[in-house]
N, C-alpha and C positions, 0 to 999 in steps of 0.2 A: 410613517415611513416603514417600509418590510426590512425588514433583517435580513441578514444569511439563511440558506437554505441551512437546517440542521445536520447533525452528523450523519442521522440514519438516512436523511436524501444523500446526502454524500455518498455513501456506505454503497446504498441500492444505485444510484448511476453507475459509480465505478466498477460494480458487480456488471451491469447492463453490458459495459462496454466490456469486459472481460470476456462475455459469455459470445457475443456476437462475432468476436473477431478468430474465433474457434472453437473446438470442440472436445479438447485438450485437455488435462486439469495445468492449471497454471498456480505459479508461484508466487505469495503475498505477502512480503517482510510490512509486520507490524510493531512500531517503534513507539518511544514517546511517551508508556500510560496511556496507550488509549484505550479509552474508556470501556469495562467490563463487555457492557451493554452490545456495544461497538463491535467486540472481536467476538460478540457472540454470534452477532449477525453474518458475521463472514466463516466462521466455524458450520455455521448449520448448511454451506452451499459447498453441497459432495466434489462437485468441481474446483475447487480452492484448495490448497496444500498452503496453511496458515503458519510461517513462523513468527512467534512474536519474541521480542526483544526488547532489553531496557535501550533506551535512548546509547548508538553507537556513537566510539571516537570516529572522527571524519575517516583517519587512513583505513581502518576497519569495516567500516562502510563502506569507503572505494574499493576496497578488494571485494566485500560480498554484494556488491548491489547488479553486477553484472551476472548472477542466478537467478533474477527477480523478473517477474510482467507486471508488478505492482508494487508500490509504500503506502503506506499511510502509516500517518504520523503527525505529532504537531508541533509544534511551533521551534523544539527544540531541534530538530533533524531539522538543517538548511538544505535545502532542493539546489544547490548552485549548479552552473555551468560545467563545471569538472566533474560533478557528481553526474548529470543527466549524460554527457558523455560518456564515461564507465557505464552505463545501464544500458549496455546493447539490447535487450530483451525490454525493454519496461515500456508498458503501455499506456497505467496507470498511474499518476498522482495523484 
């Protein structure tokens, strides 16, 4: 049986679509610990303006996630309904 595609297919799709849908540099709240590796790969693409953060409280989240085109994050950061709403800009999860 195949697994999940890994972090860094993750990583490079969600870059893909970032890149495609302008020409911009765009916004990446990165939450959660993730992984070194992970926000290196997103640091090394001149088009990404990368903030990273420890895992937010929900209300704190709700106020900043509507600056964002992108999260990534795991398991600890919930994606809900009220959060994707607040995220006028977000293209990315």
């Amino acid at each position: 049986m195949r697994g999940l595609p890994g972090p860094r297919f993750a990583l490079r799709k969600a870059l893909t679509t970032l890149q495609t849908a302008s020409f911009m540099a765009f916004r990446v709240l990165v939450t959660d610990d993730v992984d070194p590796e992970g926000v290196a790969l997103l640091l090394a693409e001149p088009e990404l303006q990368i903030d990273e953060v420890p895992t937010l409280p929900r209300d704190e989240l709700l106020r900043r996630i509507s600056d964002y085109d992108a999260i990534v994050g795991r398991s600890a950061t919930r994606i809900s309904s009220e959060l994707l709403h607040a995220a006028t800009k977000l293209k990315v999860v």
